[in-house]
N, C-alpha and C positions, 0 to 999 in steps of 0.2 A: 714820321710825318714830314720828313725834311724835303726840302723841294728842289733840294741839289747841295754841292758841296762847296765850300767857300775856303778862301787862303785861312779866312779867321777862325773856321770850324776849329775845335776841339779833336786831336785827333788821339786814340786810344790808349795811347802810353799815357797823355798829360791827361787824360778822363779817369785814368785808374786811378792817378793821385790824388785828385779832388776830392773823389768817392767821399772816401773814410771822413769828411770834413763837412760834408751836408747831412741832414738832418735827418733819419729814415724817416721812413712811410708808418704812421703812427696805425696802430693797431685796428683803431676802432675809429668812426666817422668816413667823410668824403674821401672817395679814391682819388691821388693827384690824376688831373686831367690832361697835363703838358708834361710831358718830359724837361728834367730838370737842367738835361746836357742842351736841350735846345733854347730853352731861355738861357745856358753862360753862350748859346752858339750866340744868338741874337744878339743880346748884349754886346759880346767881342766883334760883331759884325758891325755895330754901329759905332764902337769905341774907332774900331776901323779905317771906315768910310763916311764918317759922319753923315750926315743929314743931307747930302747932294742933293 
C-alpha cells in the first residue's frame, strides 16, 4: 500500500535484518492490517522530515 518511495524507506537488505526481531503473526485472532515494514517506513519518514 505504499504510495511511493522515500530516502527514509527501509530498503531490503536493512528489512531482512529487522525481521528476525519483530514479533510474528500470532496464530489465532485478528490478522495485522498494516504491514509492519510501513509503519518502521512512517515512523523513519517522520523521524526524518519532522512535522513540516
Amino acid at each position: 500500500m505504499s504510495l511511493g518511495y522515500y530516502d527514509s524507506d527501509l530498503r531490503d537488505e536493512k528489512w531482512q535484518r529487522i525481521v528476525p526481531l519483530l514479533p510474528p503473526q500470532k496464530p489465532v485472532g485478528k490478522l495485522r492490517e498494516v504491514s509492519l515494514r510501513e509503519v518502521l517506513n512512517a515512523i523513519f519518514y517522520r523521524a526524518d522530515n519532522g512535522t513540516k
